[in-house]
Each structure stands twice: as structure tokens, then as C-alpha cells.
C-alpha positions in Angstrom: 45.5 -27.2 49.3 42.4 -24.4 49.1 42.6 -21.1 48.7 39.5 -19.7 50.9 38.2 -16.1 51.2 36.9 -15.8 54.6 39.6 -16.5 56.9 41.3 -13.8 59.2 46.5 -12.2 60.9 53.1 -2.5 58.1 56.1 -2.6 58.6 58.8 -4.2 60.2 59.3 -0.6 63.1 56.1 0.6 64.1 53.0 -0.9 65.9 50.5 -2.9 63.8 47.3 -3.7 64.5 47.5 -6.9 62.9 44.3 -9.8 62.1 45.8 -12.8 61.4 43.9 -15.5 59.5 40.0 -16.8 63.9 40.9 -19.5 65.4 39.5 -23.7 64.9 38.5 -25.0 68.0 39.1 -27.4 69.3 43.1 -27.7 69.2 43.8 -30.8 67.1 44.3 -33.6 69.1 48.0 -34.0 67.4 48.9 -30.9 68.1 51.7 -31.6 70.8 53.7 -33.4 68.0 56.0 -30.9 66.1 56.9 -32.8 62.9 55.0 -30.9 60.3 56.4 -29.8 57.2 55.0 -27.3 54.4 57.1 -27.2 51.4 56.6 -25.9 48.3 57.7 -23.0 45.8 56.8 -19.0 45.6 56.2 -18.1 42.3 55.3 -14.7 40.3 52.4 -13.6 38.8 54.2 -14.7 35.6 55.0 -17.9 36.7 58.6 -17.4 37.4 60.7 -18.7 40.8 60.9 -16.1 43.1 64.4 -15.9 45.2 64.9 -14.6 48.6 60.9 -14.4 49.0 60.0 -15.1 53.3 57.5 -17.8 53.7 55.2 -17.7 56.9 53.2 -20.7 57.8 50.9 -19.0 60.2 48.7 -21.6 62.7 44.9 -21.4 63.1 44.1 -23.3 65.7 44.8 -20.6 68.7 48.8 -21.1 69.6 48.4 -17.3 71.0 50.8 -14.8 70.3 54.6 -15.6 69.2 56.8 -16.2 66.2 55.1 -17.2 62.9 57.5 -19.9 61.6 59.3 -18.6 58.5 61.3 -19.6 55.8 63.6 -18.3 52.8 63.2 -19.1 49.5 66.0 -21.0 47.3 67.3 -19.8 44.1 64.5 -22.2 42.5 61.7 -20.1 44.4 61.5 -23.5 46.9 61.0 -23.3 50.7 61.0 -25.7 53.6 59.4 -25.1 56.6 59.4 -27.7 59.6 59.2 -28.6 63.0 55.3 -27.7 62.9 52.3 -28.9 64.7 50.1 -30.6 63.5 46.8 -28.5 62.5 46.0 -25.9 59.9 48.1 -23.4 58.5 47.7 -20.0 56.7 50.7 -20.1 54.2 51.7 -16.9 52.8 54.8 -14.7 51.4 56.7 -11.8 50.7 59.3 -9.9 48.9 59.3 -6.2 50.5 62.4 -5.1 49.0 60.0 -5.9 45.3 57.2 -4.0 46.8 55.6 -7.1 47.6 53.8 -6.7 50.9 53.5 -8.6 54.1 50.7 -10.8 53.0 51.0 -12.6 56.6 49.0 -9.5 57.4 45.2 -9.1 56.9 45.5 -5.7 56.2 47.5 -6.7 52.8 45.5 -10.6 53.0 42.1 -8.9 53.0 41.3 -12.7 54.1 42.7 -13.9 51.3 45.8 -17.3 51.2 46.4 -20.9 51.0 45.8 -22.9 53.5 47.1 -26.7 53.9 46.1 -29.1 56.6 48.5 -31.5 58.6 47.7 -34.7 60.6 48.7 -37.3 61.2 48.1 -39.3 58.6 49.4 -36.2 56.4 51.9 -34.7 57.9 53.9 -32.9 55.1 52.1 -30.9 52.6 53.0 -29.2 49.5 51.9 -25.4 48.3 52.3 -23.1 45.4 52.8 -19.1 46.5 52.4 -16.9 43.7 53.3 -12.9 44.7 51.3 -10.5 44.0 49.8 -8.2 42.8 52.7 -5.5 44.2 51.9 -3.0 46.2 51.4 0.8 45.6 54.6 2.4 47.7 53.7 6.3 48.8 56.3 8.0 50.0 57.5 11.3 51.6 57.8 13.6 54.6 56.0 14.6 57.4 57.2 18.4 59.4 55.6 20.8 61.2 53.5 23.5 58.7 55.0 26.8 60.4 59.0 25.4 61.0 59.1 22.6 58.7 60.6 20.8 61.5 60.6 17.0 61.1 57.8 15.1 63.2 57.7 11.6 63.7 54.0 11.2 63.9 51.3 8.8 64.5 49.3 7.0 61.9 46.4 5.3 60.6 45.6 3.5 57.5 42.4 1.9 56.9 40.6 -0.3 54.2 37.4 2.1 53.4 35.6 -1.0 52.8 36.4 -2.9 55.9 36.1 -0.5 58.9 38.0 -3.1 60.9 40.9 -3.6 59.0 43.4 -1.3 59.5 47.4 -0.8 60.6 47.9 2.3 63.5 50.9 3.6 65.5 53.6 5.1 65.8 56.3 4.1 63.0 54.2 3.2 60.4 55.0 6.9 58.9 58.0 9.1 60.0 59.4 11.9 59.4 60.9 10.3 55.8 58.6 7.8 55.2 58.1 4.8 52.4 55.1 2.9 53.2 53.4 -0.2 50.8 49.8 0.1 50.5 47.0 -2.4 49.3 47.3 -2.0 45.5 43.3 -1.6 44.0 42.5 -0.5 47.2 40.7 2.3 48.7 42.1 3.2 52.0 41.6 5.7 54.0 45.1 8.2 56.0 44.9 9.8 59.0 48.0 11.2 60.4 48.2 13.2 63.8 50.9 14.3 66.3 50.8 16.4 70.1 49.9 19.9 69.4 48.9 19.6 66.0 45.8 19.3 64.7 45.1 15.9 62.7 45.4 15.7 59.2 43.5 13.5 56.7 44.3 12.6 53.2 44.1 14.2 50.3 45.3 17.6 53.0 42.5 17.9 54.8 42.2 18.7 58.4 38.1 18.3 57.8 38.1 14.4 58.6 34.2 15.1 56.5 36.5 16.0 53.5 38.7 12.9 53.9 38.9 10.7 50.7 40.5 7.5 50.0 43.9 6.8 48.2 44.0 4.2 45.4 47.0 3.4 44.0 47.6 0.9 41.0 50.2 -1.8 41.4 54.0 -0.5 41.4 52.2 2.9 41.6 55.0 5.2 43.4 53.4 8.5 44.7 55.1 11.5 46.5 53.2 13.2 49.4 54.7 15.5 51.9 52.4 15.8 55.4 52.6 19.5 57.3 50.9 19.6 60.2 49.5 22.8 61.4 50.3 23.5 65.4 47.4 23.7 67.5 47.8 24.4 71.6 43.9 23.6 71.9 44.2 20.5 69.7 42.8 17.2 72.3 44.9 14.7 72.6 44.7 11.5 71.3 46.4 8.6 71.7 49.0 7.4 69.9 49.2 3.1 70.3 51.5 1.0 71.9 55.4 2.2 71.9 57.6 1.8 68.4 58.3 -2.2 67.8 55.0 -2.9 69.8 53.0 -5.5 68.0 49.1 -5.7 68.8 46.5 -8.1 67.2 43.0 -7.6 67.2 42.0 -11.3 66.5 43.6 -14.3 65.6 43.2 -16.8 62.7 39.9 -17.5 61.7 39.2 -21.3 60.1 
């Protein structure tokens, strides 16, 4: 077990642009086998055994698109996860309902998990998750600036840092929203709907006067969008439809 630095995969509705940790090549030779197993326990930052956390052994040798394999955590923090190929894995966790975030995701990852390796010689393999740091959770509403009628818009958040790495559609923020956000993080919001002119945080529509929101971890903070009409406003497009999942690269080993 490693923990590496450099390796690439927001919400359950909505479509994410997700980078999941590029791919090794070639494809082990093992790799039509399927009795892997990862094990091990999720842990907090404390120490203690985390319950109900979701475990996601996600492959980095180019299976494509399709369902990361996944498993719940025990009462004793332990998970088992089998049926697996044989290859590398980025192994990762989560505990939304604690504000801890989809790690699975590089937008939360920022490159950043355990890996473990199986073969054939190896083919079960033993990791320690530990959570965190939470998120920061910002939360609010989003209505039109002249009716206050609710709008469902589209948005965009984006590591200030890493141009690249970002989460954008439609879902991500609606009309009452509660979204988790990189904790110690600057990222940058953009939020836009049809006929309305785009807005950019703090409550900008100057995207030149745009600054980044940094939130510590468990950091709640209230902010209510209201997007000014605008008949002349271009369009711009919005993603992929609500559920729609889209990834911009694949694990990198």
C-alpha cells in the first residue's frame, strides 16, 4: 500500500465532470480473472472506526466507463470488496451524510488516495481509509432577481489552482441547494441560467471581479443566488441532461 500524489476520477443528481485516478497500459495480463479482494477498515482523522462509510475500489488500468465496485462499512469501520480483477486500484471513501465528500472524485481527490496492487501472486490486499478532512457545505437558493421565482440553474465549480479540475451541470446547484466543497480550497462559482445574465461569486456579474470561496472544514455558509433577466444575454450551454455523468479522463498510474 502507497499513497501517491500524482494520479487522476458532486453529487449524486446532476452532471459531473469527473477525473478519475490515467490509465496503466498495458492491461495486466491477469486481468480476465475476477477474484480480487481489497479489505480493510475506514477510519477518522482521530483514529476511530467509521460506520456506514462507502468504499470505492476504482481500476486504473482502462476498464472504460461503468460501475466503480463499492462497499459498506461494518460497525467496526471494516469493508470487503471482491470479485475484482486483477490490476491496480484507487481505493477511496465517503461519508456524505458527515460532510465527508466523494473522494472517488478528483475534484475532492485533488490526485490524492491509496492505491494497492493485485496479481496473481497477491491477490487480496489490505488498506487503511482514514476520512477526511470534511468538507465545507454552502448552502442556499437560487431565484430570479426581479420575481424571486425559483430557478434551477446551471453550474460550475472550479479548483483556482487547477484550471482543469472542476464539476459543471445542471444539478449540482438548484433552486434549494446544499453542495460540499473542497475544504482549504480556493474554488472558483459560476452560476448561469436562459435569459439571465451569469453570475460569479462573491455577486458579481463582472466574471474580472470574480473571487474564490475558501471554506474551513465543517464551515457551513449561507448564500442566496438572484440572477438578473437579460433578453440579450448569449446562450451558453448548459452540459449533459440531470443524472448524466461525463469524465474527462480516466485513472492515471
Amino acid at each position: 500500500m502507497k499513497r501517491v500524489g500524482a494520479v487522476a476520477p458532486l453529487l449524486a443528481a446532476g452532471v459531473l465532470v469527473l477525473h478519475a485516478p490515467q490509465a496503466d497500459k498495458p492491461t495486466p495480463a491477469c486481468a480476465e480473472e475476477d477474484k480480487g479482494v481489497i479489505q480493510g477498515t475506514v477510519i477518522y482523522e482521530d483514529g476511530n472506526p467509521v460506520t456506514g462509510a462507502t468504499v470505492y475500489a476504482s481500476a486504473m488500468f482502462g476498464l472504460g466507463a461503468g460501475i466503480t465496485p463499492n462497499a459498506k462499512t461494518d460497525e467496526t469501520g471494516h469493508f470487503v470488496i471482491g470479485h475484482l480483477l486483477l490490476g491496480k486500484y484507487a481505493v477511496t471513501g465517503e461519508k456524505q451524510d458527515e460532510d465527508y465528500p466523494r473522494m472517488v472524485d478528483r475534484f475532492y481527490n485533488s490526485d490524492k488516495f491509496e492505491t494497492v496492487t493485485l496479481t496473481s501472486q497477491h491477490f487480496t490486499a489490505s488498506v487503511t481509509v482514514r476520512l477526511g478532512p470534511k468538507a465545507g457545505v454552502l448552502f442556499g437558493t437560487v431565484a430570479d432577481a426581479l420575481t424571486n421565482a425559483p430557478i434551477n440553474p446551471c453550474a460550475e465549480f472550479q479548483r483556482a489552482k487547477e484550471p482543469n479540475n472542476r464539476v459543471v451541470g445542471t444539478g449540482l446547484v438548484k433552486a434549494k441547494y446544499r453542495v460540499l466543497i473542497p475544504s482549504n480550497s480556493d474554488v472558483l462559482m459560476k452560476v448561469w441560467y436562459q435569459g439571465h445574465t451569469s453570475w460569479y461569486y462573491p455577486g458579481t456579474i463582472d466574471k474580472t471581479q470574480s473571487q474564490p470561496l475558501n471554506l474551513k472544514p465543517g464551515e457551513e455558509k449561507e448564500l442566496d443566488i438572484r440572477l438578473e433577466p437579460d433578453p440579450n444575454a448569449p446562450p451558453e450551454r448548459c452540459g449533459m441532461p440531470v443524472g448524466t455523468v461525463v469524465k474527462e479522463c480516466c485513472p492515471s498510474g
